[in-house]
N, C-alpha and C positions, 0 to 999 in steps of 0.2 A: 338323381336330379343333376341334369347340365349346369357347366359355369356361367353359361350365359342364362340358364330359370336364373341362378341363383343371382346375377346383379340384376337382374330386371330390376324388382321392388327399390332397392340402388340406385337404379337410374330413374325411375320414376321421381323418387323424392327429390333429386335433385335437379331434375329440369323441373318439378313445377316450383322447389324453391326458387327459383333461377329466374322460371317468368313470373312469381311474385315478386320480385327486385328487380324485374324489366316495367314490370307495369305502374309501377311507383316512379319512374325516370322520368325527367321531362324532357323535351324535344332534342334538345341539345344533346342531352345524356345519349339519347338513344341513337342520334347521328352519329358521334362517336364511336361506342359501341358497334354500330352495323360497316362502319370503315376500317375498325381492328379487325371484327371477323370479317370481313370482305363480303360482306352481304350485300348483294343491290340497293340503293337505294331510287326509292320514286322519284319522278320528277317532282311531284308534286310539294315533298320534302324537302328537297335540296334549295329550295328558298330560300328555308328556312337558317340553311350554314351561311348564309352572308350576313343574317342580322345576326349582329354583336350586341350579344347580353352587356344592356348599359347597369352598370354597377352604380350606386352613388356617391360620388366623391364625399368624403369625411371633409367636414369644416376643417378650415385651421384656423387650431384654438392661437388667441391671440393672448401674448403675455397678458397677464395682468399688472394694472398699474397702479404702483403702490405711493398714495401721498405720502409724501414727509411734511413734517411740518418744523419751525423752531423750538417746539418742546413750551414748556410750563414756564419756561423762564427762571430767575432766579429766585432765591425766599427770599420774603423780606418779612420785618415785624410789619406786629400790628399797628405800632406811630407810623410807621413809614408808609404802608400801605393806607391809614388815613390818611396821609399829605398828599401822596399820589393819585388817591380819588378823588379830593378837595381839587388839584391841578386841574383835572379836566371836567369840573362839575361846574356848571351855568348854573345860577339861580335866576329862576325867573316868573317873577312873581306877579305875572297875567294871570296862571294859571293858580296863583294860590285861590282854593274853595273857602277860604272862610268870609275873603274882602273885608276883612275889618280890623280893627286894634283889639285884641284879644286882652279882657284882663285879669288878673287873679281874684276871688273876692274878698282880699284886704286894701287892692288898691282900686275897685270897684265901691265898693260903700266911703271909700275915702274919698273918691273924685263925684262922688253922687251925696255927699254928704245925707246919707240915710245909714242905717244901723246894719247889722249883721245879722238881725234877726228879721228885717225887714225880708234884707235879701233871699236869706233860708226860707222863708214862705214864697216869695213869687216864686222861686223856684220848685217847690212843691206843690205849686197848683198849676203848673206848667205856663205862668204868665211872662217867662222867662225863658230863653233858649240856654241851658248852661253843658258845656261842651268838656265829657270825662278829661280827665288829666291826671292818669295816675288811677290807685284804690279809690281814693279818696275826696280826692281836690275838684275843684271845677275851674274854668274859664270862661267867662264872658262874652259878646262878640259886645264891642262898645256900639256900634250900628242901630240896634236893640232899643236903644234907651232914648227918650226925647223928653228935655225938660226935665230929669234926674226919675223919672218914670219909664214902664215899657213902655212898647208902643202899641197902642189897644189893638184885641185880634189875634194877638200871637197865642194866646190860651185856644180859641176855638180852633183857628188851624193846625196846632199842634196834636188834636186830635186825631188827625189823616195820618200821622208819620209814624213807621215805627222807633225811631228811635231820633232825639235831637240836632246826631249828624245829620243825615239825611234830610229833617227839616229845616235846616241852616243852609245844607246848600241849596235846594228847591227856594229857598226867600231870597238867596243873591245874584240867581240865574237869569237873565231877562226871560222873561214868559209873553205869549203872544195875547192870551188871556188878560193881560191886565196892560195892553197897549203896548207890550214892546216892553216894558221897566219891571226890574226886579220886584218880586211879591212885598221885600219887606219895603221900599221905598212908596208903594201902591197904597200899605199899608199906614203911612209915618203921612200919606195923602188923606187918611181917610176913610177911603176906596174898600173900606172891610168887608163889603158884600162879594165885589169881584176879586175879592185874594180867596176867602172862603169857597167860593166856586170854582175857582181854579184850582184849588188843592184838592178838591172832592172830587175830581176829574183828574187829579197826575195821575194815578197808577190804573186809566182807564185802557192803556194799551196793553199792560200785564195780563 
């Protein structure tokens, strides 16, 4: 067998590797390639070498910017730091919910001259708004009382509330229901049909 049988199979594998790696090139590639080997190229091709593969320019990344700030400031106590929230605290006492003189009930059965046990019953039969204080204790809203009595009604609408806050402040809040005036003043009118109707309707938007 000849030197040249024997590279044939040689030269075969290598030019069909050759045009499998031509034929995976893209246009560009392959203009190159036929310009090293001096290959003609078409007219039709040569178009193609004037458009410039546009690449995408990479963003540039922008520092980032880092806050500083003054820090936590210094410790202080715990006196100190209540004085310095006392400095910038406004009270303002629009906004207090209860509207009334609040009282304990030692000095409630004293200014109502009635007994202690009186009080412990209105209070257990919710004829009485008494507002937790503590475990144990209660307070009053003085507002409540007319003529050293409740003010009739507060038992049936205290029915609608869950809990005495909540019906305290719905009684000191103007309602449109009872003309504009707070439930419990509607109430100290009277008016116990239209406070009772309007509390059976607060939680109708819930």
């Amino acid at each position: 067998m000849s030197t040249m049988k024997q590279a044939h199979p040689a030269r075969l594998a290598l030019a069909k590797a050759i045009e499998s790696k031509v034929e995976r090139m893209d246009m560009a590639g392959l203009l190159d390639l036929a310009t090293a080997l001096k290959v003609p190229i078409p007219a039709a091709a040569k178009s193609v070498r004037t458009r410039k593969r546009q690449v995408p320019a990479r963003p540039i990344s922008q520092p980032e910017k880092v806050l500083q700030g003054s820090g936590v400031g210094p410790v202080v106590s715990a006196a100190e730091g209540n004085k310095l929230l006392d400095a910038i605290t406004v009270a303002d006492d629009s906004v207090d919910w209860a509207n009334s003189e609040l009282l304990g009930a030692g000095d409630l059965v004293e200014r109502l001259s009635i007994s202690r046990g009186t009080l412990d019953n209105w209070r257990k039969a919710h004829r009485v708004v008494a507002l937790r204080k503590g475990l144990r204790n209660f307070v009053y809203p003085l507002r409540q009382f007319d003529r050293r009595r409740p003010v009739p009604g507060l038992d049936v609408v205290a029915t609608f509330f869950p809990s005495a806050e909540e019906l305290w402040e719905w009684l000191v809040a103007p309602n449109r229901m009872t003309g504009g005036k707070p439930p419990i003043e509607a109430l100290r009118d009277g008016e116990i049909p239209a406070v009772t109707g309007a509390a059976e309707g607060a939680f109708d938007f819930a």
